[in-house]
SEVOKE-37286 format. One record per residue (C-alpha): residue number from 1; residue in one letter; x, y, z. Coordinates in steps of 0.001 Angstrom, whole numbers, m for minus. Layout:
// SEVOKE-37286
<site num="NUM" residu="A" east="X" north="Y" up="Z"/>
...
END
This chain:
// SEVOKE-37286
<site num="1" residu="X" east="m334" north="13249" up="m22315"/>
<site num="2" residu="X" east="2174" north="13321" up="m19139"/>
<site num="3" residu="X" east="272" north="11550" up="m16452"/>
<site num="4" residu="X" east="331" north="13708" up="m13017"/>
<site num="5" residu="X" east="1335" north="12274" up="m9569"/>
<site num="6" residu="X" east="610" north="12986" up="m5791"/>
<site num="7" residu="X" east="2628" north="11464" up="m2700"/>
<site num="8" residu="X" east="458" north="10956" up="575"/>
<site num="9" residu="X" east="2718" north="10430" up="3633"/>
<site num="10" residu="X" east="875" north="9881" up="6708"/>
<site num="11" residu="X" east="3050" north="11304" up="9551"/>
<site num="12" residu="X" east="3064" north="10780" up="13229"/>
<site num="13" residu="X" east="5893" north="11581" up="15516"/>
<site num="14" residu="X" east="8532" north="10771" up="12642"/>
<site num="15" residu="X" east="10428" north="13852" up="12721"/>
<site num="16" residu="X" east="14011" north="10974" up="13289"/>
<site num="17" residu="X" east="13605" north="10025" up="9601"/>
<site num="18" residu="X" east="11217" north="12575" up="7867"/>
<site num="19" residu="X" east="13861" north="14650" up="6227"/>
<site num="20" residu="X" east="15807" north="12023" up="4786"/>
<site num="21" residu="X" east="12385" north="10779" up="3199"/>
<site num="22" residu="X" east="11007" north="13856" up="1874"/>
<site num="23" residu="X" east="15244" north="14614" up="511"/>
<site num="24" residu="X" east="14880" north="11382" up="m1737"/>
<site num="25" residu="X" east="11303" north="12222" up="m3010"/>
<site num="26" residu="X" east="12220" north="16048" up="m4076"/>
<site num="27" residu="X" east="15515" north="14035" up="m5550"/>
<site num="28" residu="X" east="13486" north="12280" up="m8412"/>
<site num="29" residu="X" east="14594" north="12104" up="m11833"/>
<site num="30" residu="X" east="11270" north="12580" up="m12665"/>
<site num="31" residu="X" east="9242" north="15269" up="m10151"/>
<site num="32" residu="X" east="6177" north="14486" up="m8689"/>
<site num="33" residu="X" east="3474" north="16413" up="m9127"/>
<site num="34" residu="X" east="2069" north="17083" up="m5667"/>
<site num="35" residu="X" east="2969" north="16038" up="m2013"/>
<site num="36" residu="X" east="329" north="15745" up="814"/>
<site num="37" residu="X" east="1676" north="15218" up="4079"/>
<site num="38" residu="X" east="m1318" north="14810" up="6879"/>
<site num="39" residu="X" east="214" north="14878" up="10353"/>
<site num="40" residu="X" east="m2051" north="12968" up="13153"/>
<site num="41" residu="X" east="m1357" north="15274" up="16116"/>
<site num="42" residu="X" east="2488" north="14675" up="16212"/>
<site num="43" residu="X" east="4485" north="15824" up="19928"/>
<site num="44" residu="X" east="7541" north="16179" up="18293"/>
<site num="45" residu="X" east="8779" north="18300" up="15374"/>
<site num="46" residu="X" east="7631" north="16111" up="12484"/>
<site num="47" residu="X" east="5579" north="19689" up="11938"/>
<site num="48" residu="X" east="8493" north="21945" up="12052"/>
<site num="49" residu="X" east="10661" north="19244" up="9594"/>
<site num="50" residu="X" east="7822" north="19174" up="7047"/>
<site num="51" residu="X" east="7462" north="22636" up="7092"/>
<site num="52" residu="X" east="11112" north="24236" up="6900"/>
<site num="53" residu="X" east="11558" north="21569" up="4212"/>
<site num="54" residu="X" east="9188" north="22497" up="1726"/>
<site num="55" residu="X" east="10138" north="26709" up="2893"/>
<site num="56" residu="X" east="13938" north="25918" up="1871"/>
<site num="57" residu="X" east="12787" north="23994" up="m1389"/>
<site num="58" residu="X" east="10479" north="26942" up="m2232"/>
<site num="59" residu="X" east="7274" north="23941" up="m2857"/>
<site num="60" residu="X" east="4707" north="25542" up="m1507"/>
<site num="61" residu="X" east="2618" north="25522" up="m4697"/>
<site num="62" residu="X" east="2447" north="21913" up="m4635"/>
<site num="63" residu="X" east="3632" north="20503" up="m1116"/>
<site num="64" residu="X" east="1393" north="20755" up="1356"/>
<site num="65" residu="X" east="1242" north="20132" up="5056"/>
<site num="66" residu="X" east="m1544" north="19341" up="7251"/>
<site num="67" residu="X" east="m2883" north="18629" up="10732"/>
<site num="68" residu="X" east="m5676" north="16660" up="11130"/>
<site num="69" residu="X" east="m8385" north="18221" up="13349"/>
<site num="70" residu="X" east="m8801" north="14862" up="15530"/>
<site num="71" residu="X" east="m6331" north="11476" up="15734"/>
<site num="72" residu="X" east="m7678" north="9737" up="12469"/>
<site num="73" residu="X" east="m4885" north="6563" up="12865"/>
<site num="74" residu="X" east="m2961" north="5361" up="10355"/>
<site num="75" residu="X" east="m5151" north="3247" up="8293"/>
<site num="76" residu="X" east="m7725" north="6491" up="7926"/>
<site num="77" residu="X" east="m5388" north="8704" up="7434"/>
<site num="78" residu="X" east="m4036" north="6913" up="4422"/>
<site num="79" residu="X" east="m7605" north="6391" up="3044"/>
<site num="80" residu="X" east="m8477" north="10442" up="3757"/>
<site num="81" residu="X" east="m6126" north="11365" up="1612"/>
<site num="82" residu="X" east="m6750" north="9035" up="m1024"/>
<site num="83" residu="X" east="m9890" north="10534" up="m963"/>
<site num="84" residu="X" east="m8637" north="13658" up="m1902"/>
<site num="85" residu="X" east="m6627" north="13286" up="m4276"/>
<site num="86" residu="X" east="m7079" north="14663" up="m7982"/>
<site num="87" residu="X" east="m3973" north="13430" up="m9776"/>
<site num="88" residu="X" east="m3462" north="10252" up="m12118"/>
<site num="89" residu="X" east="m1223" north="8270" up="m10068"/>
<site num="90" residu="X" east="m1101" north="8048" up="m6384"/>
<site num="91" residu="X" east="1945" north="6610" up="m4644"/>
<site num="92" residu="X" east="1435" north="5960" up="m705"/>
<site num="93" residu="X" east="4515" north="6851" up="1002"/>
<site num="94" residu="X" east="5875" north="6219" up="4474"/>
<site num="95" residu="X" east="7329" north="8764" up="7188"/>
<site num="96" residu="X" east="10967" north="6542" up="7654"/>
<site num="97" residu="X" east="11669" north="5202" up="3931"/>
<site num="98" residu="X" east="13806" north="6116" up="1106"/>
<site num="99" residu="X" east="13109" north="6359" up="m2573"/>
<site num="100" residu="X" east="15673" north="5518" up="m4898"/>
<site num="101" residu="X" east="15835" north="8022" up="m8049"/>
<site num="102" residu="X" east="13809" north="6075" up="m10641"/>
<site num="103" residu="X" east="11472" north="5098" up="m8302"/>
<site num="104" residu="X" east="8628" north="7949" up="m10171"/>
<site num="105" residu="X" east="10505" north="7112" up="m13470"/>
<site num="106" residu="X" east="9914" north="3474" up="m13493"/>
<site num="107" residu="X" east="6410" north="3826" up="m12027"/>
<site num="108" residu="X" east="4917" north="6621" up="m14422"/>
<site num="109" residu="X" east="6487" north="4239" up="m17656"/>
<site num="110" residu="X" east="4563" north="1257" up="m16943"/>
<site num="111" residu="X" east="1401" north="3314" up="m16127"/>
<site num="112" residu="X" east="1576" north="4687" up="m19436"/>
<site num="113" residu="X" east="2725" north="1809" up="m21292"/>
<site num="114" residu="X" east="56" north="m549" up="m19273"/>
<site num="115" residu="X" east="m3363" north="1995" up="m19329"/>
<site num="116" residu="X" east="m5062" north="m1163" up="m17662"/>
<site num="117" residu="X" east="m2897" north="m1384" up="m14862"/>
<site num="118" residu="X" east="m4481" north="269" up="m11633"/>
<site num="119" residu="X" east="m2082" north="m587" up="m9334"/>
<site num="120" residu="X" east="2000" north="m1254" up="m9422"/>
<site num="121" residu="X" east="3958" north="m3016" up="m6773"/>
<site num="122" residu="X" east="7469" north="m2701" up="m6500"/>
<site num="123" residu="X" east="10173" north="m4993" up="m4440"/>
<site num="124" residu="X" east="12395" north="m3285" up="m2196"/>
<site num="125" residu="X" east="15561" north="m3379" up="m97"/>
<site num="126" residu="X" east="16264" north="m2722" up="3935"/>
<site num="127" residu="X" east="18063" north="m799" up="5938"/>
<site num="128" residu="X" east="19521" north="m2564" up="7811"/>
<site num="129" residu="X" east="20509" north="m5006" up="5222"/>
<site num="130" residu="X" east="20058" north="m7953" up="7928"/>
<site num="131" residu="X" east="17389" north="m6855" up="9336"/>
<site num="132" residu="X" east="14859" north="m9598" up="10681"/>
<site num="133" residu="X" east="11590" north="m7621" up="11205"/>
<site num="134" residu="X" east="10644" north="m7349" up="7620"/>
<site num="135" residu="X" east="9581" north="m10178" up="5693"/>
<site num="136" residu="X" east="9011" north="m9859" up="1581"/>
<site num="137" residu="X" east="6437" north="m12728" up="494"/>
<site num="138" residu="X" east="6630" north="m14117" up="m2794"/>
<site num="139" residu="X" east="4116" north="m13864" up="m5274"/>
<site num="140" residu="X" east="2122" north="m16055" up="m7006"/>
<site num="141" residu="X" east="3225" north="m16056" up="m10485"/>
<site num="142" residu="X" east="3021" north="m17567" up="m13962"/>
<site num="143" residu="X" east="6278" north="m16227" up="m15206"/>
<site num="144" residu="X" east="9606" north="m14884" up="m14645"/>
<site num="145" residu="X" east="9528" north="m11578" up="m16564"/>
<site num="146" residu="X" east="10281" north="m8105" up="m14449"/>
<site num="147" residu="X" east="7176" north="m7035" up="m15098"/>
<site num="148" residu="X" east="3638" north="m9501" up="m14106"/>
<site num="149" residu="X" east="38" north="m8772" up="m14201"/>
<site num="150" residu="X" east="m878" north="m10892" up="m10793"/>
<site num="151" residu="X" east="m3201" north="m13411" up="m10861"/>
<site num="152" residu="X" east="m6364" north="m13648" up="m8471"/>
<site num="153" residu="X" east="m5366" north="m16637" up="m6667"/>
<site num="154" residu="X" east="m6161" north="m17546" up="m3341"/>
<site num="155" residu="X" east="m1906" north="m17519" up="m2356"/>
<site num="156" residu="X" east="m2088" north="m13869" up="m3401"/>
<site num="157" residu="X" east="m5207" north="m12437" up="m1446"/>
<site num="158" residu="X" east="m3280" north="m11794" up="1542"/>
<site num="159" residu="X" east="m1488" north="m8571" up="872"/>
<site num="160" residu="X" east="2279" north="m9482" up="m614"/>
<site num="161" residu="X" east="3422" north="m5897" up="m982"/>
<site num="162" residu="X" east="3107" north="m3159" up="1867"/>
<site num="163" residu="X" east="1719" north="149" up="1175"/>
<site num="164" residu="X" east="4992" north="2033" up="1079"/>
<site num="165" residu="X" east="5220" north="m369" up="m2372"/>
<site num="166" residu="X" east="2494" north="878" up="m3941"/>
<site num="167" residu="X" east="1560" north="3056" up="m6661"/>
<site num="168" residu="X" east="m2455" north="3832" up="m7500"/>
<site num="169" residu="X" east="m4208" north="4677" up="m10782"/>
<site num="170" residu="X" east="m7381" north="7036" up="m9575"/>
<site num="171" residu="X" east="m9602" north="4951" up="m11321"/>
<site num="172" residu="X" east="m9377" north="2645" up="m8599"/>
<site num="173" residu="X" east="m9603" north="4635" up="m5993"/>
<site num="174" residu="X" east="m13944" north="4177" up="m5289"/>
<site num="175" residu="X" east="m13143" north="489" up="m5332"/>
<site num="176" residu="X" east="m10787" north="977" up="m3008"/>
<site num="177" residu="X" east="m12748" north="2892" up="m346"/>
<site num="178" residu="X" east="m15630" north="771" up="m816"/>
<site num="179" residu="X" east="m13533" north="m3036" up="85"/>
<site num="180" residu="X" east="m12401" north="m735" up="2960"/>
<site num="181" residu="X" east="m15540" north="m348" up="4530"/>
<site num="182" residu="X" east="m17338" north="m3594" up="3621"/>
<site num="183" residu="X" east="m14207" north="m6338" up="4572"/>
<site num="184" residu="X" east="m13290" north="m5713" up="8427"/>
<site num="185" residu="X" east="m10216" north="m7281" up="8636"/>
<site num="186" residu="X" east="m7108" north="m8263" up="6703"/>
<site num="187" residu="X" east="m6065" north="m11845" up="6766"/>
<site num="188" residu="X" east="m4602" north="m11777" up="10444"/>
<site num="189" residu="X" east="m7723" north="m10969" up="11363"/>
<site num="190" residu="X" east="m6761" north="m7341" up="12054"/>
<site num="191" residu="X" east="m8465" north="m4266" up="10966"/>
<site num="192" residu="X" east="m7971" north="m3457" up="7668"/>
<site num="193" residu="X" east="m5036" north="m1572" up="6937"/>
<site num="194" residu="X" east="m4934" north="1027" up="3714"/>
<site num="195" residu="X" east="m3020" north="m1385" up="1489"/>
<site num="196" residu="X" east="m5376" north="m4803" up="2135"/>
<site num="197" residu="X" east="m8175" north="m3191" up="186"/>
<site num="198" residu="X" east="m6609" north="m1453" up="m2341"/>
<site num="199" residu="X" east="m4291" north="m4796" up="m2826"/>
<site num="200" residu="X" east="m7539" north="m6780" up="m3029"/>
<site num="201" residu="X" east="m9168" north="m4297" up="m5305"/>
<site num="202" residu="X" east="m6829" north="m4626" up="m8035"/>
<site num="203" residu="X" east="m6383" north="m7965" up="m7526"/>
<site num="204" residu="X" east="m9935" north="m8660" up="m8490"/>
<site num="205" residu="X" east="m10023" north="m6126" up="m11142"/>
<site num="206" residu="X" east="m7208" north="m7984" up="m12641"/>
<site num="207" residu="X" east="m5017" north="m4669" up="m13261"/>
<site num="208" residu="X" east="m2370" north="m5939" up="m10271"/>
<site num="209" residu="X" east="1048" north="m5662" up="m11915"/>
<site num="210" residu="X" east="4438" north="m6382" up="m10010"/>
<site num="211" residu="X" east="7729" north="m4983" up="m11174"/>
<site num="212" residu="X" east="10729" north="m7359" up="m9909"/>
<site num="213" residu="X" east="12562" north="m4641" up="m8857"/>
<site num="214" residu="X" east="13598" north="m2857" up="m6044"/>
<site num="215" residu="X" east="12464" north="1430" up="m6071"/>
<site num="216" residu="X" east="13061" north="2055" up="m2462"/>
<site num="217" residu="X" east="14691" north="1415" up="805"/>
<site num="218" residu="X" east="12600" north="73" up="3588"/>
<site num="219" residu="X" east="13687" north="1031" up="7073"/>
<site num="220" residu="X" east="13377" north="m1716" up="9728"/>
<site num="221" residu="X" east="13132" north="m607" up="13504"/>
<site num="222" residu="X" east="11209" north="m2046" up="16367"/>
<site num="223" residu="X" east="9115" north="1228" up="17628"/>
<site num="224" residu="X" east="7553" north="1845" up="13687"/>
<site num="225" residu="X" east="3790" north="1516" up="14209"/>
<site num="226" residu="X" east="3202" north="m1421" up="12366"/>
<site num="227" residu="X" east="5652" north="m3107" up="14307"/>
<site num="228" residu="X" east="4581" north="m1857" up="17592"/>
<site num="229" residu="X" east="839" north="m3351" up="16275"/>
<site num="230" residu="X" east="2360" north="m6630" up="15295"/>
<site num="231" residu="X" east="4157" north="m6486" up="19067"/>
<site num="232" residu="X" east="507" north="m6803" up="20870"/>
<site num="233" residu="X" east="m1207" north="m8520" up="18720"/>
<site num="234" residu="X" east="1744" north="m11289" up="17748"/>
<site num="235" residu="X" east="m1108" north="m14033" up="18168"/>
<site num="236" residu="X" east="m2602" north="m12810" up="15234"/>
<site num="237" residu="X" east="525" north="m13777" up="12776"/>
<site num="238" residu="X" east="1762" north="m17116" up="11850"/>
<site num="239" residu="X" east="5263" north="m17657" up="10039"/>
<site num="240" residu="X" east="2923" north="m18560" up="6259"/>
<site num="241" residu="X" east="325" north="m16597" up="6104"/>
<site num="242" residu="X" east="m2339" north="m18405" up="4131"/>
<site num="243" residu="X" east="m2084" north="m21096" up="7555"/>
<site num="244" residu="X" east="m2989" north="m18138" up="9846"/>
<site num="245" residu="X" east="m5700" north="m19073" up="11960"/>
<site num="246" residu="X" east="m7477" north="m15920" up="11048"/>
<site num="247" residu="X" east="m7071" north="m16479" up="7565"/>
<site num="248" residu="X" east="m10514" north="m18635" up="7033"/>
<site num="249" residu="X" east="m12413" north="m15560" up="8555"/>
<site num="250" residu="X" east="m10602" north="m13258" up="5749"/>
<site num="251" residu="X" east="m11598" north="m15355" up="2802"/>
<site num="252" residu="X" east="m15061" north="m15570" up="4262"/>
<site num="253" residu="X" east="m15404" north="m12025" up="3458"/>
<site num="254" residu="X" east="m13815" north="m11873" up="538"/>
<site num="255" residu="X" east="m16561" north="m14631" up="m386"/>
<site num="256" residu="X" east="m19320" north="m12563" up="917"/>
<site num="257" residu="X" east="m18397" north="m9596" up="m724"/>
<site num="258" residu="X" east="m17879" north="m11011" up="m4574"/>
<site num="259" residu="X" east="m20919" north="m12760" up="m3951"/>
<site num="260" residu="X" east="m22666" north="m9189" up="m3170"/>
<site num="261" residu="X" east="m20877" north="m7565" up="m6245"/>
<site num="262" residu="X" east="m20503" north="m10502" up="m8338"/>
<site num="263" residu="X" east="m21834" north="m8027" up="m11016"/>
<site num="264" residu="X" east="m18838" north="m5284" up="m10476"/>
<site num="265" residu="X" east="m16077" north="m8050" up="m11465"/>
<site num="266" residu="X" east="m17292" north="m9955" up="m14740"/>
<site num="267" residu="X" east="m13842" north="m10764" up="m15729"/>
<site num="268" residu="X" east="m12795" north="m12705" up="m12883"/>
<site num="269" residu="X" east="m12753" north="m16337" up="m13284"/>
<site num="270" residu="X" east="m14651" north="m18594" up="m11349"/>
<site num="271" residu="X" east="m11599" north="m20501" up="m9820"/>
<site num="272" residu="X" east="m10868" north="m18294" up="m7077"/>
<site num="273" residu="X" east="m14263" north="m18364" up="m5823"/>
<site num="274" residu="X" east="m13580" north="m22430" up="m5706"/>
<site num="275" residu="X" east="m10590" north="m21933" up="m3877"/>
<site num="276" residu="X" east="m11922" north="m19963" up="m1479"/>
<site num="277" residu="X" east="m15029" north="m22458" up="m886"/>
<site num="278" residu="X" east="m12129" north="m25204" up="m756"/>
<site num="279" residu="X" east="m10125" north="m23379" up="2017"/>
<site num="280" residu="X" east="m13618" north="m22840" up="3681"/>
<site num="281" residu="X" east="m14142" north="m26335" up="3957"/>
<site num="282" residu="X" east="m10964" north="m27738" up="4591"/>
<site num="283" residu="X" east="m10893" north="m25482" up="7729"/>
<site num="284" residu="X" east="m14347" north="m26767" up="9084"/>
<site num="285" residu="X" east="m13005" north="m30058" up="8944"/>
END
């Protein structure tokens, strides 16, 4: 059976780089099945770029178009839609990337071929090629192969792939919501963001896979609204991320929260939980 795929984009005011974006999804060598674009109140014409897109390309049976009723922000805007969706595989998408042509292809193969695998992460390049606002961490690994099932570690709690990167089985998708509402912050000590939990969720579930290859093209400029976050709150970031004063406060309640629902996560193995009472310590010191 074909598994069935939905795009969320969360748009706001991105009407500079929208077109190109939406261009390379409806470009796939293998179509997606659905698109849901949820505008937060944009003051440009993000609205009128979404719209005469999918008019020309004749997708209004499965592209749709939304304004929210009240400013949501980013982070619940992502998670709304997750919320809603219905299809096997959701892939969060932002407003200002672009999607290479195999990007689906390669994605919807390993689902299949990997049925435990909840969540994929893909590499990616930037544009501009020298671009210094974007940083890709490296992962924690056991192996050089292209494709890795991620190990719950405590190097790889903190969020190594951005959203944009990511590709979601449904059956993840409770989990996902729930880490959202019971861990606060990510491990800058920020509010969560959509990709933190659903990161962490997998992570823990053990069906985190990383393909060593690059699907998309990740734009780098200074007014995105990540950046603009990172901007006024540049206290909260530190050049490793694990040595982030924040970071004790993350793992704290990442503790807390296996310890609630040790019984949700049988498979994981003991050793991160050590880790994390290690770090605790070290940092009381």
């Amino acid at each position: 059976m074909n598994l069935t795929s939905t795009v969320i984009i969360a748009s706001y005011n991105g009407e500079k780089y929208l077109h190109a974006q939406l261009q390379s999804i409806y470009e796939q060598k293998t179509p997606v099945t659905k698109v849901l674009i949820s505008d937060d109140g944009s003051s440009d014409n993000t609205e009128k770029v979404a719209r005469d897109f999918i008019y020309q390309h004749h997708l209004s049976d499965s592209w749709d178009f939304q304004v929210n009723a009240k400013r949501l922000g980013w982070r619940e805007n992502f998670l709304h839609m997750l919320a809603q969706t219905d299809t096997d595989i959701v892939f969060y998408c932002d407003q200002d990337d672009l999607w290479y042509a195999d990007k689906v292809s390669e994605s919807m193969k390993i689902f299949t071929n990997h049925p435990d695998a909840e969540l994929l992460v893909s590499d990616f390049d930037y544009l501009p090629a020298g671009q210094n606002l974007l940083t890709m961490f490296a992962i924690d690994e056991s192996n050089d192969q292209n494709l890795t099932r991620v190990s719950a570690t405590l190097a790889n709690l903190i969020t190594l792939r951005p959203g944009c990167a990511m590709a979601v089985r449904k059956t993840i998708i409770p989990t996902i919501l729930n880490i959202f509402h019971e861990i606060p912050i990510d491990g800058n000590g920020l509010p969560q963001t959509h990709d933190q939990p659903t990161w962490l969720a997998a992570l823990l579930r053990q069906s985190l896979y990383h393909i060593k290859k690059a699907l998309f093209v990740r734009r780098a400029h200074a007014d995105s609204a990540w950046q603009l976050e990172k901007q006024a709150n540049s206290g909260h970031f530190a050049a490793i991320p694990s040595e982030n004063d924040h970071f004790p406060l993350f793992i704290k309640s990442v503790q807390e929260y296996l310890n609630h629902h040790s019984l949700s996560y049988p498979m994981l193995a003991n050793e991160l939980l050590t880790e994390i009472e290690t770090r605790l310590l070290r940092s009381e010191a």
